[in-house]
N, C-alpha and C positions, 0 to 999 in steps of 0.2 A: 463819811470819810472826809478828813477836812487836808487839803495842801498848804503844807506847813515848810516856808526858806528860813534854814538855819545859815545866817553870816555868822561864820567860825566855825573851824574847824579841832579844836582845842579839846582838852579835857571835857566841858563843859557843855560845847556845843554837840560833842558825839554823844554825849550823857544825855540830853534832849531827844535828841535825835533819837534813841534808844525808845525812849517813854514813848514817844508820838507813834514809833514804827509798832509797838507792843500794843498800842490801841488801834492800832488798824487802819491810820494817818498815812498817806505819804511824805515824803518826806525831800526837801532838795539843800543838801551840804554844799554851801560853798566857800572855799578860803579865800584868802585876800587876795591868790592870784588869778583867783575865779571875776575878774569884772567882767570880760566879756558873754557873760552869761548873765542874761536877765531874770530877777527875780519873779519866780511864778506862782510862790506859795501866798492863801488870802491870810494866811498870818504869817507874822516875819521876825524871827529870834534875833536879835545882838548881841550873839554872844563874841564880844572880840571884848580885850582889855579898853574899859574907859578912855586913854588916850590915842584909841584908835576910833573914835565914834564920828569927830569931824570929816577924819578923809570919809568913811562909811557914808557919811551923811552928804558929804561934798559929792561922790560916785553915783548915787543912789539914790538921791535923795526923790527923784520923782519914781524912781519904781515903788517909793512907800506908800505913794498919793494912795488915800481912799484902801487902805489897807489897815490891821490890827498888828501893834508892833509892839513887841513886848521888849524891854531895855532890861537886862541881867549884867549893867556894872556898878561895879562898886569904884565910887572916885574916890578911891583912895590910895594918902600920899607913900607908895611903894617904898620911898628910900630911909622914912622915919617909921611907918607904920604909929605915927601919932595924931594922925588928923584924917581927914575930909577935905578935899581937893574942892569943892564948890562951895559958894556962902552958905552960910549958916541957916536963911530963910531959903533955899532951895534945892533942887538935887538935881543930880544928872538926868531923871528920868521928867522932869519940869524942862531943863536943857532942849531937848530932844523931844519932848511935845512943843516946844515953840519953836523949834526948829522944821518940825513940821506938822505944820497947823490945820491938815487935809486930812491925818490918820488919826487912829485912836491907838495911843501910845498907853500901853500897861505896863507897870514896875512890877518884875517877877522872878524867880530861880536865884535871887541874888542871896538868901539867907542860908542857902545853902551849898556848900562844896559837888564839885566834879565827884568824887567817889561814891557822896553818899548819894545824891542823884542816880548813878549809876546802878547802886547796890537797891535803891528803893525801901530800905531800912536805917532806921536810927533805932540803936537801943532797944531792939523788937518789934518796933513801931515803926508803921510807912514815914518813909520819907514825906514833909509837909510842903509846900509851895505855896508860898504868898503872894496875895496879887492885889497891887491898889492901880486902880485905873477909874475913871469917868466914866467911862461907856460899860452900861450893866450889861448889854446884849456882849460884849468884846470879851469880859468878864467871864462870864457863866460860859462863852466859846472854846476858851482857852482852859477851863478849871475842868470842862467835860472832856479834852485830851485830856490833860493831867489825870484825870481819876481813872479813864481809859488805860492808861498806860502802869496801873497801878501801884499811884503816889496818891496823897491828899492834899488838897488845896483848899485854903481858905482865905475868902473875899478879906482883907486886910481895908478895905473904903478907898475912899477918892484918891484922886493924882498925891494928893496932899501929904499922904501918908509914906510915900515912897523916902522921903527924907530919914524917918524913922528906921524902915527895910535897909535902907541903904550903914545906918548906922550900925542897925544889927547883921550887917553882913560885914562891915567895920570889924566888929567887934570878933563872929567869926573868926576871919580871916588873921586878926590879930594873935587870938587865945592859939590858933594851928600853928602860927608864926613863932612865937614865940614856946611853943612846944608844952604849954598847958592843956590844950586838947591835943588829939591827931589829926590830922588833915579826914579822915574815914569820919570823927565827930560830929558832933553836932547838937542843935538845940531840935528836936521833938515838940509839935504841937498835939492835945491831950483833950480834947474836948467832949 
C-alpha cells in the first residue's frame, strides 16, 4: 500500500484518486483551500490547471523534497485552444522538474480525460496511462498503482518525452473542445 497526495480536487484529481483507492492505496485529497495541511502521500499528483502550478510550487514546494511527483497538466493556451503555452524544446513537466530538483517528477494522466479515467475504459479497452519520467524505480512505482487500480500504463521513456504527452493531451483536449470527439473519448493504447 503506497500514500498517494492528490493536489486538486477537480474532475481529474477525484478520477485518480478513485484508481489509487481501487488498488488498495490510500489516498490524501486536497484542494487549493487545503494549504494548511501538509502533504503526506510518497507520491504526489498535480492535478490542478497548469496555470496553477507556480502558486502549488511557490506553497509546497519543500513538502515535494525527496518525493515522486507526477505533473498531469497540459499548458495549454485555454482562450485559442491553438498552441502550447511553453517553448517548443520543453514542457511543463521539464518546468517543474527544475523547479524542483530534489524529487523525481513524472509526466502522467495527461493523455487522458476526467471521465474516461474515471470510467477505466476506452472503446472496450482499459483506459491507458503514460508515463515518461527519469527515475525507473518512481516509474514502475506509480504504473504498479495504475494497474492496481485497474487501468494500463505504459512507460512512454525519459523526462524528454513529456513534450510529446503533453501535445497529445493538446490535441485530446482540443478534438473534445471542439466537439469531434466527446469529452468520455479518447485515444486507446493496443499492445
Amino acid at each position: 500500500m503506497t500514500r498517494i497526495s492528490i493536489l486538486g480536487t477537480g474532475t481529474m484529481g477525484t478520477a485518480i484518486a478513485g484508481i489509487a483507492e481501487k488498488g488498495g492505496n490510500t489516498v490524501q485529497l486536497l484542494g487549493s483551500k487545503d494549504t494548511d495541511q501538509i502533504v503526506t502521500g510518497d507520491i504526489v499528483v498535480l492535478a490542478v490547471p497548469y496555470p496553477a502550478i507556480k502558486e502549488v510550487l511557490a506553497q509546497r514546494a519543500d513538502q515535494l523534497t525527496g518525493r515522486v511527483v507526477a505533473d498531469i497538466t497540459n499548458p495549454v493556451n485555454f482562450e485559442t485552444f491553438d498552441s502550447l503555452t511553453v517553448p517548443a524544446d520543453s514542457s511543463a513537466a521539464a518546468e517543474i522538474a527544475a523547479a524542483l530538483p530534489d524529487s523525481k517528477v513524472l509526466k502522467a494522466f495527461n493523455t487522458t480525460l476526467g471521465p474516461t479515467l474515471a470510467a477505466g475504459v476506452i472503446g472496450g479497452r482499459p483506459t491507458t496511462a503514460l508515463i515518461a519520467g527519469d527515475d525507473t524505480d518512481a516509474k514502475t512505482q506509480l504504473a504498479g498503482i495504475i494497474t492496481a487500480g485497474g487501468l494500463q500504463a505504459v512507460d512512454a521513456g525519459t523526462l524528454r518525452r513529456a513534450r510529446e504527452l503533453e501535445a497529445l493531451g493538446f490535441l485530446q483536449i482540443t478534438l473534445a473542445a471542439t466537439e469531434k470527439v466527446g469529452w468520455t473519448g479518447g485515444f486507446a493504447v493496443v499492445s
